[in-house]
Each structure stands twice: as C-alpha cells, then as structure tokens.
N, C-alpha and C positions, 0 to 999 in steps of 0.2 A: 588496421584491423577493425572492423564493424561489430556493433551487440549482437547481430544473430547470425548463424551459417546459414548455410543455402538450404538445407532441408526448413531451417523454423522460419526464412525469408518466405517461403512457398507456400506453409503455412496459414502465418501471416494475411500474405496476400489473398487467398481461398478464404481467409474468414472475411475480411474486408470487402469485398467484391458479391462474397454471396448472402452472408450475414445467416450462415447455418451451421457455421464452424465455430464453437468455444474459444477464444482467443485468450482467455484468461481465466484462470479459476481460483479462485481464494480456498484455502484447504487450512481449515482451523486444525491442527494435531492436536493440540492438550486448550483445556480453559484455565489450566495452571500458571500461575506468575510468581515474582517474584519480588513485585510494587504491585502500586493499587492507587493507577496514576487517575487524577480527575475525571479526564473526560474518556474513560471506558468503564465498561461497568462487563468486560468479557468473563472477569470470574464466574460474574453472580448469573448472568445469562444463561451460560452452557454449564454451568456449576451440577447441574442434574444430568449430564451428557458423560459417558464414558469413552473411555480413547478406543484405537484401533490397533490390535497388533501388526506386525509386520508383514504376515501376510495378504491381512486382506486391506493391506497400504499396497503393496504388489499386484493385487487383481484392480486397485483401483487405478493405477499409472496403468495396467494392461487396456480398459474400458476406456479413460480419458482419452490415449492414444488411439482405439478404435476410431473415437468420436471426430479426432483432427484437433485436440489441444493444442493449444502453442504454446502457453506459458502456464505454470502453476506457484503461488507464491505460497507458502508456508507461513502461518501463522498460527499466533496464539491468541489469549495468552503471551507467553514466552517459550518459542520453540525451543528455547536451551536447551531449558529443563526435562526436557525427553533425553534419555543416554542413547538412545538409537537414532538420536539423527541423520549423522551421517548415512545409517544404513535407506532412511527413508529420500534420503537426497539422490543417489546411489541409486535407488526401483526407478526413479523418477529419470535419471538422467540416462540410464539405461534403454526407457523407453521412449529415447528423443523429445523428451519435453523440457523446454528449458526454465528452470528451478532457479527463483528469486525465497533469499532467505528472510527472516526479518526477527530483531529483536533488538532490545532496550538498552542493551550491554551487558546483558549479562552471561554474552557467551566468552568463554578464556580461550586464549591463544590456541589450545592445545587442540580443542572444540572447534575452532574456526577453520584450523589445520587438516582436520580430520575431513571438516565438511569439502575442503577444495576438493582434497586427495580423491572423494568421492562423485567427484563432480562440479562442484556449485565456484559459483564464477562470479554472483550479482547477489548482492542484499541492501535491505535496508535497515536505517536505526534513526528510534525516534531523537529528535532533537528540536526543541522548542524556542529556547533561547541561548545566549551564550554566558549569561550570568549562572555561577555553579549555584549560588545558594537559590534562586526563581527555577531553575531545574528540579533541583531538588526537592523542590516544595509542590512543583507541576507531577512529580512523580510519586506523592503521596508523603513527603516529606523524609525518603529516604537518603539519609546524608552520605555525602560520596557518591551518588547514582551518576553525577554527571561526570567525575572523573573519571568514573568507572566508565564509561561510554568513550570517550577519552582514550581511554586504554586500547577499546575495542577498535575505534575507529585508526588508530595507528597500527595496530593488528591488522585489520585489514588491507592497510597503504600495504604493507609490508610482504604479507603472505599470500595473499591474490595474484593469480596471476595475468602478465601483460594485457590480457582481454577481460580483466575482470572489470564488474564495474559498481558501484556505488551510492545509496542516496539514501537523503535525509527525508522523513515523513515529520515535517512539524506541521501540529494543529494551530489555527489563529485563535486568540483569546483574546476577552479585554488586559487582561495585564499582560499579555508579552506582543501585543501592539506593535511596539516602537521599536522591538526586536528580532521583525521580522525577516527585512532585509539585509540586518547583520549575516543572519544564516547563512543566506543565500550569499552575499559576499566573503564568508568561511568556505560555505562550500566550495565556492567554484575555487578559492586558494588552493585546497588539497584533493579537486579533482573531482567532487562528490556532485552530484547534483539534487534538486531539493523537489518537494513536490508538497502545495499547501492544501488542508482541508478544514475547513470552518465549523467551531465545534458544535455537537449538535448535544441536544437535552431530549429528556423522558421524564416518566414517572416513576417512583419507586413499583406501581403495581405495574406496570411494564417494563419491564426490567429489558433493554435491546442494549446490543452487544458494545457498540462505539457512540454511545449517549452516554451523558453525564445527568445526575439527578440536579444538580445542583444548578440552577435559573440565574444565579448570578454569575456563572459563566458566559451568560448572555450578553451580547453589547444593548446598551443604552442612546436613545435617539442623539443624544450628544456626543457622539463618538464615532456618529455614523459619516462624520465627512470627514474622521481624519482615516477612516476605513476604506472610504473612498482615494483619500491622497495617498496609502501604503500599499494599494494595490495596484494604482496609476505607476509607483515608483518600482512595485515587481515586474510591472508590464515592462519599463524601461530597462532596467536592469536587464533583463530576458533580451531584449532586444538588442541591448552590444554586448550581448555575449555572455551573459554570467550565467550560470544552469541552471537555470528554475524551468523546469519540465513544461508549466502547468501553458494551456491556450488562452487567447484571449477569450473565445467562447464564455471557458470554464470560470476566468479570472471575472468575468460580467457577473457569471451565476453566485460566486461566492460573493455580492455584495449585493446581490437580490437577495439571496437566503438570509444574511445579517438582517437586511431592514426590512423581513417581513414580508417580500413579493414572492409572484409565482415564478420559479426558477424553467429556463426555458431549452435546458439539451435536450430534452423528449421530442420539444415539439415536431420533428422529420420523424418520428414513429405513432403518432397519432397520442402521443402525450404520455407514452409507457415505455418503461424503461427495455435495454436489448436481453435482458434476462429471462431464460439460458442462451439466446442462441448463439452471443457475444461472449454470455460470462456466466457465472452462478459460484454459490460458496458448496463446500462440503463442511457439513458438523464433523466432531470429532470422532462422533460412534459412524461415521461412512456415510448419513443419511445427507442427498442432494438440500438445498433450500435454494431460495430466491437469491438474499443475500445474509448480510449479518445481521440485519433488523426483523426478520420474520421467518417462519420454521410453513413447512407442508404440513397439512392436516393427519396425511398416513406417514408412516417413514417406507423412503425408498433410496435404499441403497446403494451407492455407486459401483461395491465393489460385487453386487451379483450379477452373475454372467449375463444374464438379462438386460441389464442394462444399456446395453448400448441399443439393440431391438425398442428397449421402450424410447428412448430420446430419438430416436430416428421418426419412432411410428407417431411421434409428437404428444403424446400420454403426461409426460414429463411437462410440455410447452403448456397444454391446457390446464394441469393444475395451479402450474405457478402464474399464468394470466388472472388465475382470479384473484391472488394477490397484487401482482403489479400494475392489474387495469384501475385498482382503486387507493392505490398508493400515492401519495402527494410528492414524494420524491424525494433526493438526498443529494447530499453533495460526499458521500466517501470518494473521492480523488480518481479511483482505478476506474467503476463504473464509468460514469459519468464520459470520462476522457476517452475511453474506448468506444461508446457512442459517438461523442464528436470524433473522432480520427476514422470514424468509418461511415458517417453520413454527413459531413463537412468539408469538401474541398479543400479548402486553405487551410487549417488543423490538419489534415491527412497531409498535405506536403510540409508542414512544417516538420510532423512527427519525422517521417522518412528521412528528411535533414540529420534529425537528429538520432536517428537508430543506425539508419545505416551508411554515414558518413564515418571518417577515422575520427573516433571521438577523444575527451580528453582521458589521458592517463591518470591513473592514481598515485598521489606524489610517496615520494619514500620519506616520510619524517618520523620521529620521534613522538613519541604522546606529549615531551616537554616542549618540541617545537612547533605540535597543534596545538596543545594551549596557548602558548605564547601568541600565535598567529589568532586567536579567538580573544586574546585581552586585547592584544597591536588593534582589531579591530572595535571592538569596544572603545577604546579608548579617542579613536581617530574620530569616530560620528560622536563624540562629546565636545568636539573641539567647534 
C-alpha cells in the first residue's frame, strides 16, 4: 500500500512537472499552544491573528482544491487545542486533499481517534531528543511533555490505520547535537520517519513564527565539524535504510546555514524560493502569506470565492515575489524539499522511492515498550 492514491499521485505529478500547482500548503488553524518550546516564537507571532470558523475552513479546502492542492498540513500553534478538528480534517479530506496533522502531544487518544474516523491518516510530532528531562526543557520546561508524546506516539502506532503514516519534525541544536541520530534510529524501530530542520533565530522586534530570540541557540565555529560528522552519519544512516526523509541537497544546505554560507536550493529558480506556485502558508484569520516568516502588505483571503481567479491571474505571485525576490532564505524542511524534489533529478527519484513504494508499517507497541525501545537506544550509542 503507497502514501498517496491515484487521484493525489496525479496531482502530485501536475505540480512537479509544471510548477503552477500548489503541492503543499501549510495552514496555521490557531497561534494557540500549549508549551512555549525554544525555538518557536508562533504564539507571539500570530498572537494578533484571529482563527477561522468552520465554514470559511470549507470555502478554503473548496478554492485550494480549485487551485490543484495536494497536500495541506495543519498547524499551529497546537492544533489540538481547536475542539473542531476533526471537523476541519473532514472539509479537507472531503475535498481530495490529503491532510497531514501535526502536534507536540498533546492530542489524547480520543482526539486522535476522532481525527482518523474523519479522515487523517499521516501526522507529525515534534521530537528533539530521546532524553525526557532535555525534552522537556526544549519544550519550555514542561515536565512530562515528553512522556506525554509517548503516550501519543503509541496512540498513533495503535489507531491509525494500515496506510497511516508517521513522522518526527526534530530541530537540530547545539545541545541535542549528539541526539540526533538516536531519533532517527527510534524512529525507523517503530515505523515513524524523521525529517531534520536547523534552528533558526530573530529578533525580539521581529518577532517570525519558527525563530527563536535566543542567539545562543546558535552553534559556535567549534562545533561546526562535529556538525559536519552528525550529518555525514544522517546521510549514512538514510542510506541503509533508516527513515530520515531529508536529501542530500537539503542535508548540504543545513550545514551551510549553521556556518554562516549562502544556502543553495534556490539556486534552479534564479535564487527565489517556489512560493506560491509549489507552496504558501495560510494564517489563521484565512489571509494567504509567503511563508511562516513574513505576512502580505493587504490581506487576501483564501477562503473568498475570488480567489482562486486571482492566483490563476498571478495577482497572488506578483505580490509575494516582492518578498521572496529579496529574502535570504530558510531551511524550514517542507519548503526547501519540495523545491529540490521538483527541480532536482535525483531528490525527485529518491522522493518517489520513498512515497510511492510499500513503505514501512507503524509498529503496534505499547507507550511502555516505546520508551523502553528510546532508553535500549540510549543506552547502546553510550557503550
């Protein structure tokens, strides 16, 4: 059984091939959490942004689909904490687009259950390290957060079904460095797979959505070759086999961006990123943006029936160019990757490897017998 049907494989391939079809959209629902983990700063961001009721989340799965979406991830925040999820998962799934969830753990069984029943197949949940108390502290020092993930991540082994699928979004830091590859060998034990993003910083008077204020998140020139040896060993690891998503493109640019160089997936588009034509965020009040890092000057919202007439008539493309023509660029994971897998040969056949072959199943364990399997591996790389 494959990650996508034959309707989102066509998709797919229509965005890839012509690069005028959205193939991913990031759709922030709430700026609300429930931590107030390091390196996001999404509260204080969209903290002035109001949500969207349920129906004009319905006129927005109606326009997306116009447009030829193929995937929309739901984010926060924490989408938990919305009690209509399910029903927004449900518009989305309804309208053939396929609906990746994503949260911290703090959705409950009952929540997660509800999200299947109405669709949803594929999430992810952050996961940093495999040490509970360095979790906990990555996540703003809330204790139990990672057991609490725990919980959720056997939740999911559990109640998803045969085609569901799975994955970890851990950021790299200077201190969970050496933790990195553990993940990735957690994950691929219980099925999940991993996808790395390298943290990024701001300023308090620019407050951008997946930046941390805090500079000593930064690596330091002394760190920078064992940065280099951790991502040489993700490279390997990926290569017999253990699930770490990311290409080597991407895995190059994450250690340009640590030490300071110009990062180089643009360069096949004249140095600008593929936003909208590939991808674009929705804020929570409906209004289009570039991505999570920068907002439109007017708001223009997805869910008025107009909109799909103005992203056709390219209105949408010309305002957000004059953002990303003068944008130095990012490494948030999703962008980036959807770039290479649609203007890099070799990324694009690895992807396809890996989407539409019988991928691996998500194991049925216990929350007591994924921890054990996250200490067994701890404990094995000390030896």
């Amino acid at each position: 059984m494959s990650y996508f049907n034959i309707s989102e494989k066509f998709r797919l391939a229509r965005s890839i091939i012509t690069k005028g079809f959205p193939l991913y959209v990031q759709f922030y629902i709430t700026s609300r959490c429930n931590l107030s983990c390091q390196q996001c700063n999404i509260i204080y961001s969209y903290a002035d942004i109001p949500e969207m009721n349920i129906d004009q989340i319905r006129a927005v799965a109606r326009n997306l689909r116009r447009i030829g979406t193929s995937i929309v991830l739901l984010i926060g925040g924490e989408p938990f904490v919305r009690k209509d999820l399910a029903d927004i998962i449900r518009v989305f799934s309804e309208a053939g687009i396929h609906v990746r969830m994503q949260t911290n753990g703090f959705a409950t069984r009952k929540r997660l259950q509800d999200c299947v029943d109405a669709g949803g197949k594929d999430i992810s949940i952050s996961l940093d390290t495999l040490k509970p108390e360095k979790q906990d502290l990555i996540n703003g020092g809330f204790n139990k957060s990672f057991i609490r993930a725990m919980r959720a991540v056997a939740d999911v082994n559990d109640i998803f079904p045969e085609d569901g699928t799975a994955f970890f979004g851990t950021v790299l830091m200077p201190h969970n460095l050496d933790d990195i590859t553990k993940v990735i060998k957690f994950a691929t034990r219980i099925g999940w797979g991993v996808s790395l993003v390298p943290v990024h910083t701001s300023s308090q008077n620019r407050p951008m959505g997946f930046r941390a204020y805090d500079d000593s998140l930064l690596f330091q020139k002394s760190q920078y070759a064992r940065v280099a040896e951790v991502l040489e060993e993700c490279r390997r690891l990926r290569n017999n086999g253990y699930l770490l998503y990311d290409s080597d493109e991407y895995l190059k640019d994450i250690y340009r961006f640590v030490v300071g160089k110009e990062i180089e997936w643009r360069r096949r588009n004249g140095g600008v990123c593929d936003s909208p034509n590939l991808y674009f965020a929705i804020e929570p009040d409906g209004s289009i943006a570039p991505c999570c890092d920068f907002r439109l000057q007017r708001r223009i919202p997805v869910y008025d029936d107009r909109f799909p007439e103005w992203f056709e008539d390219g209105i949408i493309h010309k305002e957000i160019y004059e953002i990303t023509s003068k944008c130095q660029g990012c490494l948030f994971g999703s962008y980036p990757e959807m770039t290479i897998s649609a203007r890099y040969v070799r990324p694009l056949v690895d992807r396809a490897k890996y989407f539409l072959k019988d991928y691996e199943k998500l194991k049925k364990l216990t929350m007591e017998e994924i921890i054990q399997i996250a200490f067994e591996i701890e404990k094995e790389d000390k030896v």
